[in-house]
C-alpha positions in Angstrom: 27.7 35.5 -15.9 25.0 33.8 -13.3 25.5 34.6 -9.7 24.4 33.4 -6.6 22.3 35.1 -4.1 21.9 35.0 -0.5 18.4 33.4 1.2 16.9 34.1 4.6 15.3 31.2 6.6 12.2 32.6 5.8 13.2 33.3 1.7 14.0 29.4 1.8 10.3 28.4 3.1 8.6 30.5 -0.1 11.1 29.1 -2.1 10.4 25.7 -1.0 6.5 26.6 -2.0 7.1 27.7 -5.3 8.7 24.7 -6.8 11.5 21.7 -6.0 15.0 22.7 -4.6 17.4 20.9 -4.3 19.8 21.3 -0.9 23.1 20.6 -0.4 24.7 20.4 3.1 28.2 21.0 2.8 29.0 20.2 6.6 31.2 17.5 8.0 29.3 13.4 7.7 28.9 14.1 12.2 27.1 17.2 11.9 24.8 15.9 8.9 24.1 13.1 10.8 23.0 14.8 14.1 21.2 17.0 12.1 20.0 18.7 9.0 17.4 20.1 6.7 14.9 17.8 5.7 15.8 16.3 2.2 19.2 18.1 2.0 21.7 15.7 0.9 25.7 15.8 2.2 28.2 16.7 0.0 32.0 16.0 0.3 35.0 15.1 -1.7 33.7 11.4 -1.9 30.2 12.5 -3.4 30.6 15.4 -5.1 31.1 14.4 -8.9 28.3 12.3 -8.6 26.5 14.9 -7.4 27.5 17.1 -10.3 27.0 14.5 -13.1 23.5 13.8 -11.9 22.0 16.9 -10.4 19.5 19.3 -12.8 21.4 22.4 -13.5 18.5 24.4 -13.7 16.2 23.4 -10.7 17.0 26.4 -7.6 20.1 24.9 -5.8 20.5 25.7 -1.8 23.5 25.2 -0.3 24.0 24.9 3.3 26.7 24.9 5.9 27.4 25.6 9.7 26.9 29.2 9.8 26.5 30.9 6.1 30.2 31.5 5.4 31.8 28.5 3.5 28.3 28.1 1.6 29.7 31.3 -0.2 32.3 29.5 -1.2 30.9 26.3 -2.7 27.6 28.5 -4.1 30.1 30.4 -6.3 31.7 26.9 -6.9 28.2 25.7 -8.1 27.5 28.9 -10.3 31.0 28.3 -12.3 29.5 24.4 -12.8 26.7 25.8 -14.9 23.6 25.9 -11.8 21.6 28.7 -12.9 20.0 29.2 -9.8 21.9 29.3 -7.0 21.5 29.9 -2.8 23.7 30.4 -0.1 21.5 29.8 2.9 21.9 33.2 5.6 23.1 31.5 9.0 23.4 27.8 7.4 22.4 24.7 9.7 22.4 27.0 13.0 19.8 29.5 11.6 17.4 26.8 10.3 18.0 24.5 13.3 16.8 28.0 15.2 13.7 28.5 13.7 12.3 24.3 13.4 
């Protein structure tokens, strides 16, 4: 069975070199809209199955949130809905807001 892995800031920046990713922010609407990674897109309860039925299962999936922790949750989420290539970004929204 696939598994996620965990990315560095600086993991996330080659990443984004070597092909498209996709990035989900899994924060609350506020905290997306004060701030986030440039072409993530928010994911919640309301937007979620859209998000599954439309999203390409293969292309590298990143998923964000506050601080690293809950994105564990929802990356392993992810992996059990067939993404084959799967994130959880170390230090989430804080870490990247650090470093841009």
């Amino acid at each position: 069975m696939n598994s996620w892995r965990h990315l560095t800031i600086t993991a996330y920046k080659s990443l984004l070199e070597d092909g498209p990713v996709q990035v989900v922010d899994i924060r609350d609407t506020a905290s997306y809209q004060a701030g986030h990674i440039p072409d993530s897109q928010a994911i919640n309860d309301d937007t979620l199955g859209e998000f599954l039925s439309l999203a390409d299962k293969t292309t590298a999936l990143v998923v964000c949130c506050y601080h690293g922790n809950s994105s564990q949750n929802a990356a392993d989420f992810f992996v059990e809905q067939g993404f084959e290539d799967v994130y959880s970004l170390d230090g989430g929204y804080a870490a990247w807001a650090a470093e841009n």
